[in-house]
mmCIF file of the C-alpha atoms, coordinates in Angstrom:
data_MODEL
# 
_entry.id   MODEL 
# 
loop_
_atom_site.group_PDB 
_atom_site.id 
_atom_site.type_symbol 
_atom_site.label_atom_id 
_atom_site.label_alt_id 
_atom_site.label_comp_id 
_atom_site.label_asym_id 
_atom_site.label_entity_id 
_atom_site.label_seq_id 
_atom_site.pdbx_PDB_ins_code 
_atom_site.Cartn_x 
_atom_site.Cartn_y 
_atom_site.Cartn_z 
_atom_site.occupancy 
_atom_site.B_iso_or_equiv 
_atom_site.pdbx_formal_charge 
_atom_site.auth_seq_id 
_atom_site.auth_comp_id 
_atom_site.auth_asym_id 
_atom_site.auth_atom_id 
_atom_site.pdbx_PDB_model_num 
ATOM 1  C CA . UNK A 1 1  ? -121.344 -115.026 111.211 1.00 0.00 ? 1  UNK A CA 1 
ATOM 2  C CA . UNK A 1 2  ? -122.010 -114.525 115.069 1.00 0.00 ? 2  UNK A CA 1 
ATOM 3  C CA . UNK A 1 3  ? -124.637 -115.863 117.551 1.00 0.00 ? 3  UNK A CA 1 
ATOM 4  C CA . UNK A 1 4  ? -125.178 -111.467 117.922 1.00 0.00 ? 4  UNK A CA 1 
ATOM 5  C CA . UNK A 1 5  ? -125.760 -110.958 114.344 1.00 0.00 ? 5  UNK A CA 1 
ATOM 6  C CA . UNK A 1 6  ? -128.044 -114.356 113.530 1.00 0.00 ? 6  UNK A CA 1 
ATOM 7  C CA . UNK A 1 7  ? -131.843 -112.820 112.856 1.00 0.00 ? 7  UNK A CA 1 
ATOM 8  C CA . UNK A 1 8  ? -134.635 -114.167 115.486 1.00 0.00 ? 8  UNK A CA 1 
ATOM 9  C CA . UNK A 1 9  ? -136.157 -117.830 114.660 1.00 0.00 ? 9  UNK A CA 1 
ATOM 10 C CA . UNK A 1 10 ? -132.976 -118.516 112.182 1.00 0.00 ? 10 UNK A CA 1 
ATOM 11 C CA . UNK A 1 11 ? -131.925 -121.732 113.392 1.00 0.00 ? 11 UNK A CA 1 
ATOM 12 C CA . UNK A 1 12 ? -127.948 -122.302 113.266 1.00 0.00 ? 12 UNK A CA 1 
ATOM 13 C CA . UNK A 1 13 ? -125.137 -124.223 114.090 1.00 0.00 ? 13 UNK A CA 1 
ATOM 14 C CA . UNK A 1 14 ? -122.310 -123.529 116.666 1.00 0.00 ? 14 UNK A CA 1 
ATOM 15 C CA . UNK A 1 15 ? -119.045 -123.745 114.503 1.00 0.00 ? 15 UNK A CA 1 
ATOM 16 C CA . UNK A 1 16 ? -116.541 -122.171 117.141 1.00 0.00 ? 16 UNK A CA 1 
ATOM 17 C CA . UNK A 1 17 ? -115.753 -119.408 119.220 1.00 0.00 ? 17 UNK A CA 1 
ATOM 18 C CA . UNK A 1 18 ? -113.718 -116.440 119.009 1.00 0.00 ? 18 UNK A CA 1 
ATOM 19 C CA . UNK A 1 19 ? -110.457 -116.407 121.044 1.00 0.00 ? 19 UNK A CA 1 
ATOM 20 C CA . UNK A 1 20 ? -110.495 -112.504 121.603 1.00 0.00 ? 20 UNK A CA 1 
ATOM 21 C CA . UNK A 1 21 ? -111.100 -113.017 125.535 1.00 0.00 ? 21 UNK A CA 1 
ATOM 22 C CA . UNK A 1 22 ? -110.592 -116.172 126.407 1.00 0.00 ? 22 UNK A CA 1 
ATOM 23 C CA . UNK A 1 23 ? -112.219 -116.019 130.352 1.00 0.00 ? 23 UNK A CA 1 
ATOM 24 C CA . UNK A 1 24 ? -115.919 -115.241 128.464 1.00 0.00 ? 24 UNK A CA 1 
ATOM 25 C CA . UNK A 1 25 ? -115.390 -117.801 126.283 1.00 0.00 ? 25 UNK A CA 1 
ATOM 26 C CA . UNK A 1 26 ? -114.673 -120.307 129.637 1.00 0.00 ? 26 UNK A CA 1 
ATOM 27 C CA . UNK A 1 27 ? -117.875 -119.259 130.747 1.00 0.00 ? 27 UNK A CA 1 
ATOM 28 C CA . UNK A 1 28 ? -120.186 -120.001 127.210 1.00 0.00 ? 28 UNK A CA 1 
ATOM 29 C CA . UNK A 1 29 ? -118.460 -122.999 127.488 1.00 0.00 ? 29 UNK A CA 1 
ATOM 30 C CA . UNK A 1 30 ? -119.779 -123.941 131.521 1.00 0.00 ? 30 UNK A CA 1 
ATOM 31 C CA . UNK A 1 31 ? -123.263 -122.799 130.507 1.00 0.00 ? 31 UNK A CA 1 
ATOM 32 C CA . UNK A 1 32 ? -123.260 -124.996 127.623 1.00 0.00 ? 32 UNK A CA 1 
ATOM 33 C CA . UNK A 1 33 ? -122.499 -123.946 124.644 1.00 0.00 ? 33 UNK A CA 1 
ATOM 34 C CA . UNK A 1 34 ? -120.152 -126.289 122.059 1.00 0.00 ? 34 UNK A CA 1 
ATOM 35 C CA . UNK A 1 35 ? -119.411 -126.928 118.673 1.00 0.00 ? 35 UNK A CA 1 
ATOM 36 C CA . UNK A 1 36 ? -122.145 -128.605 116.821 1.00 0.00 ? 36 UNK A CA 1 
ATOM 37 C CA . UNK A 1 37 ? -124.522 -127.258 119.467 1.00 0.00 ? 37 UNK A CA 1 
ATOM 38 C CA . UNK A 1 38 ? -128.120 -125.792 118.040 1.00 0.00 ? 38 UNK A CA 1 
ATOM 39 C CA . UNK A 1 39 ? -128.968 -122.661 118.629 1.00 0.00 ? 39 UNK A CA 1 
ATOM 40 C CA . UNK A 1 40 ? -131.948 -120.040 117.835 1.00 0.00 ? 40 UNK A CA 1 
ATOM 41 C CA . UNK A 1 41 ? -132.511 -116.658 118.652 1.00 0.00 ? 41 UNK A CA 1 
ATOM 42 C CA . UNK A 1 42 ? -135.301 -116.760 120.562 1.00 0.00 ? 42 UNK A CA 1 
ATOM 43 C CA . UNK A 1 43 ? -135.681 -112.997 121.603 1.00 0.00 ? 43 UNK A CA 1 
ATOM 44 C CA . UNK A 1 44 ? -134.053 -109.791 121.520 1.00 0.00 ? 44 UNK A CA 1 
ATOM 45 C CA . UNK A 1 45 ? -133.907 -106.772 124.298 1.00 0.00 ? 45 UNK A CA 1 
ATOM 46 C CA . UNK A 1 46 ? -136.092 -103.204 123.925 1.00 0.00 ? 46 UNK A CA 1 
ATOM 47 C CA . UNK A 1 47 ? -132.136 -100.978 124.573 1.00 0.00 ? 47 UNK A CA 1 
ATOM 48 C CA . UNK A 1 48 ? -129.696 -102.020 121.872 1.00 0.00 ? 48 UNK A CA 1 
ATOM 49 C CA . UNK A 1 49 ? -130.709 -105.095 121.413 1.00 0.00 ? 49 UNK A CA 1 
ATOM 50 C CA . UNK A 1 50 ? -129.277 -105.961 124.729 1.00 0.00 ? 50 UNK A CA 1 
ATOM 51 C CA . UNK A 1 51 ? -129.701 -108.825 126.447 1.00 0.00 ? 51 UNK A CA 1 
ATOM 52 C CA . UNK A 1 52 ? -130.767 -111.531 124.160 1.00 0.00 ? 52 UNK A CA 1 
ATOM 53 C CA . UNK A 1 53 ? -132.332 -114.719 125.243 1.00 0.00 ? 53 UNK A CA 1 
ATOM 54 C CA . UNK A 1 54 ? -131.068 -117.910 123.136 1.00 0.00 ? 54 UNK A CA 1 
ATOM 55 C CA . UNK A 1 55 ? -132.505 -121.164 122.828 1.00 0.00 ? 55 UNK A CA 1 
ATOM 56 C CA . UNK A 1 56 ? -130.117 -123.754 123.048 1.00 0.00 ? 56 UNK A CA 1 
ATOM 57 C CA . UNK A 1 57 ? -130.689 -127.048 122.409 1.00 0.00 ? 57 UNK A CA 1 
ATOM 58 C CA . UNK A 1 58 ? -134.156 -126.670 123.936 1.00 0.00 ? 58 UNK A CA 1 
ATOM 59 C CA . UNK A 1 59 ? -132.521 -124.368 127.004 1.00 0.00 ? 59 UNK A CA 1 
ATOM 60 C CA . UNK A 1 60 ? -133.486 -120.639 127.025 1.00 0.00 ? 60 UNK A CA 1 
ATOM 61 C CA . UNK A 1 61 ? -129.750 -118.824 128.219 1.00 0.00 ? 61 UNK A CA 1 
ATOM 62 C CA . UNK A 1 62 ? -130.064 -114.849 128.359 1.00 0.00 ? 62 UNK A CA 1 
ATOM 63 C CA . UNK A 1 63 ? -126.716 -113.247 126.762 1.00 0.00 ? 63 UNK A CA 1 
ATOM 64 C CA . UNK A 1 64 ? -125.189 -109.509 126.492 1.00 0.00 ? 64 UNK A CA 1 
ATOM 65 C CA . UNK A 1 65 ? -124.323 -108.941 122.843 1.00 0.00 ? 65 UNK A CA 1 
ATOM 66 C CA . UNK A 1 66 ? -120.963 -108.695 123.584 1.00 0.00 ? 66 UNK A CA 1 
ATOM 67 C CA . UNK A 1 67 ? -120.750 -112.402 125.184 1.00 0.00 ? 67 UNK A CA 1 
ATOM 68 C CA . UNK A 1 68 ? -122.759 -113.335 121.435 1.00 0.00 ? 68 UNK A CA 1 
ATOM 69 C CA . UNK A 1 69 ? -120.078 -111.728 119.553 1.00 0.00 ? 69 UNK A CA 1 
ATOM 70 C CA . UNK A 1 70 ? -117.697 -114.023 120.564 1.00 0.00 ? 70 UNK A CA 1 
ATOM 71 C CA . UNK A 1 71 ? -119.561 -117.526 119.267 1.00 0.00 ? 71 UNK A CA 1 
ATOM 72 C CA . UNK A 1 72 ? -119.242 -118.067 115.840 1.00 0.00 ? 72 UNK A CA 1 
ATOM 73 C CA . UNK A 1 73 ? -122.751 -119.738 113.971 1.00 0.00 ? 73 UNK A CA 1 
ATOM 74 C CA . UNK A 1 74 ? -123.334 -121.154 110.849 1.00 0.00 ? 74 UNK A CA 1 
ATOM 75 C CA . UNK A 1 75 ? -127.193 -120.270 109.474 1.00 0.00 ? 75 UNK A CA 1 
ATOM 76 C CA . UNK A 1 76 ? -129.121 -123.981 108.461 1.00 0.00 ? 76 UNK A CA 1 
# 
């Protein structure tokens, strides 16, 4: 499963990321996010679901769906 389809308040893992484009992937990685890392989503935007805000661990990080695609999660 990805971080863009995990339902709101489901808390979950970070087991990877996808290596489709590897520059966005650089850039989860500067903001923070790893393997092993916890991660909720916290809220959702009004227009396609776009952005989303995500708390990880304990940090609130707005994404585009597209950059959430790209982390892979693992539901706890």
């Amino acid at each position: 499963m990805t971080l863009d389809q995990l339902p709101k308040k489901q808390p979950a893992r970070v087991t990877g990321f996808s290596a489709e484009q590897p520059d966005i992937v650089l850039r989860l990685r500067e903001i923070g996010f790893a393997e092993n890392d916890n991660v909720e989503v916290h809220h959702f935007g009004l227009f396609g679901r776009n952005p989303m805000t995500v708390n990880l661990n304990g940090a609130l990080i707005a994404l585009r769906r597209g950059e959430a695609a790209l982390v892979e999660v693992e539901a706890l």
